[in-house]
C-alpha positions, 0 to 999 in steps of 0.5 A, a space after each residue: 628671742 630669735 637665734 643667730 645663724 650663718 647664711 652665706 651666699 656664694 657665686 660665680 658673679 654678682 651674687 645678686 641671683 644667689 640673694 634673691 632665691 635664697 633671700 626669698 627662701 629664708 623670710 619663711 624662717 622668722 624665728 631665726 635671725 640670720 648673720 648673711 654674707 655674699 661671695 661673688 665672683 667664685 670662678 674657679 676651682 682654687 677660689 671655691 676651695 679657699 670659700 670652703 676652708 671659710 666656710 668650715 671655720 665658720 661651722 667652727 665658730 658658730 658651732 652649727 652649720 652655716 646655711 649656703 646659697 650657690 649659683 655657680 654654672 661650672 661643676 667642678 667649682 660647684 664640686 669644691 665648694 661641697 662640703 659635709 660642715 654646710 648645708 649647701 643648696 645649689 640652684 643650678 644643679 637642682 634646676 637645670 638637669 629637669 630643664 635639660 630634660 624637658 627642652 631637649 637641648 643642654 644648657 650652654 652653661 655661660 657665666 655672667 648671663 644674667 647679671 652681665 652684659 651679654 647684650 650690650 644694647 640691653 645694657 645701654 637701654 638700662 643706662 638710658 632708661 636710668 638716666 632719664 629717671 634721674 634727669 626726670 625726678 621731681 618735675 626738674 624736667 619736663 620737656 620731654 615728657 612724651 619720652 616717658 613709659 610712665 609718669 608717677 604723680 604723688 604728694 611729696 615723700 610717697 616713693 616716688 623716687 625710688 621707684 622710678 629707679 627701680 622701675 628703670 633698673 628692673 624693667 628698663 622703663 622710662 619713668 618721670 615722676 612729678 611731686 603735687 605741691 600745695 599750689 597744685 593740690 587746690 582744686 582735682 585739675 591736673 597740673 597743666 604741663 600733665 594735661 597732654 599726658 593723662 594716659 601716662 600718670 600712674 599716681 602714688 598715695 600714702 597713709 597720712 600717718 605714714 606720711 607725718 612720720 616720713 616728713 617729721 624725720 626731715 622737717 621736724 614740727 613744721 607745718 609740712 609734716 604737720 598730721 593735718 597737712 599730711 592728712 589734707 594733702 593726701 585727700 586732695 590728692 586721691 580726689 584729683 586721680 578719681 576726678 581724672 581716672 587715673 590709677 593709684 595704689 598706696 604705697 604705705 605696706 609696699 616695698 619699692 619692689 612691689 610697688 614697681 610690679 604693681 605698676 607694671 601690672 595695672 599699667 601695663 608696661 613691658 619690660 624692655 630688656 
C-alpha cells in the first residue's frame, strides 16, 4: 500500500507554475502517495517565514520530511523559506542563473509574469476566446462560426466541452464544438451548417464502452447509453470524418490536456498569446 507524504508547494503568486513542474515531477513516484498542498501569494520575507515554522511543524507531525516545491523571483523570501526539516527544491534558483549565463543579459526578476496580467491585450484575448467557447458549446451558436480557430465535432459526451475550455484557457483558441445527434449520424454527410466550414472540424471519438459508462452515470438504463447505441453511434461517427477527411483522435486515454495539444498539433493552430 502506497505510503503518505507531504508535498507542499509555495509561491509568490498563483502556485499554478509550482504545480506544474513539481506535479509533473512527482507521477515518477508511484509507490508514494502524496497529501499536496499549495501556498500562493508568498511575497514577502514575513509570509516565508510564517510558510517555514508551517512547515517545520508538519516534519513534526509527519515525522518525515515534507517535500517542497518553490517558484518565488526574490532571494531573500526564497532564503526564508530555507529550511534543513524539507526537502526544498527551488525552480528559480536551479534554472535562472544557467539562463543568465547563457543569454548574457540578467533576468528582470518581475513577479507575477506568468500568471498575471502583465499584457492586458493578452488577457483580454483569453477572456474573448473563453467566451466564445462558452457562447459556442454544443451547437447553441452558429452564426458565427467563421469566427472559430477550430470546430470540434463528436457524438455527445466525448469531451467536447472541456476542451474547447481548455484549448481557449491554454492557447487563446477560439473553439466551437457541435454534438452528432442521431438525426445527424444517418448517413457520412456533414451537417449542413458545417458544410461551409469542413477545413476547420477536428473530430473527437471514443470507445463505445468508455462511452456506456460515461452516459450510464447520467442517464441510467436508457436506450442513450445503452452499449448498442454507444457502439452504433460511435461508427457512424468515425465513418463520416473518413467520408470527409477529416482529422479525429480518440479521446478515450487522453486527459483534456493531451487531447487539446494534440489538436493543437494535427491542426496546426497557433497559440494566441
Amino acid at each position: 500500500m502506497p505510503h503518505l507524504r507531504s508535498a507542499i508547494f509555495v509561491s509568490d503568486r498563483t502556485g499554478i507554475t509550482a504545480e506544474a513542474l513539481g506535479n509533473t515531477l512527482l507521477t515518477q513516484f508511484d509507490t508514494i502517495e502524496f497529501k499536496r498542498e499549495t501556498i500562493p501569494f508568498v511575497d514577502t520575507v514575513e509570509k516565508a517565514q510564517e510558510v517555514a515554522e508551517m512547515i517545520r511543524q508538519r516534519t513534526a507531525d509527519d515525522h518525515q520530511k515534507p517535500v517542497v516545491f518553490t517558484s518565488i523571483v526574490n532571494a531573500e523570501v526564497r532564503q526564508a523559506l530555507r529550511v534543513d526539516h524539507a526537502l526544498v527544491i527551488d525552480f528559480f534558483e536551479a534554472f535562472i542563473g544557467e539562463l543568465e549565463a547563457e543569454l548574457h543579459q540578467k533576468a528582470t526578476l518581475s513577479v507575477g509574469k506568468a500568471h498575471g496580467m502583465m499584457n492586458e491585450s493578452q488577457y483580454d484575448h483569453r477572456i474573448e476566446a473563453v467566451n466564445y467557447s462558452l457562447n459556442h458549446d454544443d451547437g447553441v451558436k452558429l452564426k458565427d462560426l467563421h469566427e472559430a480557430d477550430v470546430i470540434l465535432v463528436g457524438v455527445s459526451r466525448s469531451g467536447k466541452t472541456p476542451t474547447c475550455l481548455y484549448l481557449a484557457l491554454q492557447y487563446g483558441i477560439k473553439a466551437a464544438n457541435y454534438p452528432l445527434t442521431p438525426e445527424d449520424l444517418g448517413s457520412p454527410t456533414l451537417p449542413k451548417m458545417l458544410l461551409p466550414f469542413r477545413q476547420k472540424i477536428f473530430g473527437l471519438t471514443i470507445d463505445p464502452a468508455r462511452l456506456h459508462h460515461i452516459r450510464s452515470e447520467r442517464r441510467p438504463d436508457s436506450k442513450y447509453a445503452s452499449i448498442e447505441n454507444c457502439r452504433s453511434e460511435v461508427n457512424e461517427a468515425e465513418s463520416m470524418f473518413r467520408h470527409h477527411a477529416i482529422p479525429f483522435i480518440s479521446t478515450t486515454h487522453k486527459s483534456i490536456e493531451e487531447i487539446a495539444s494534440t489538436i493543437m498539433h494535427k491542426a496546426t493552430l497557433t497559440r494566441r498569446f
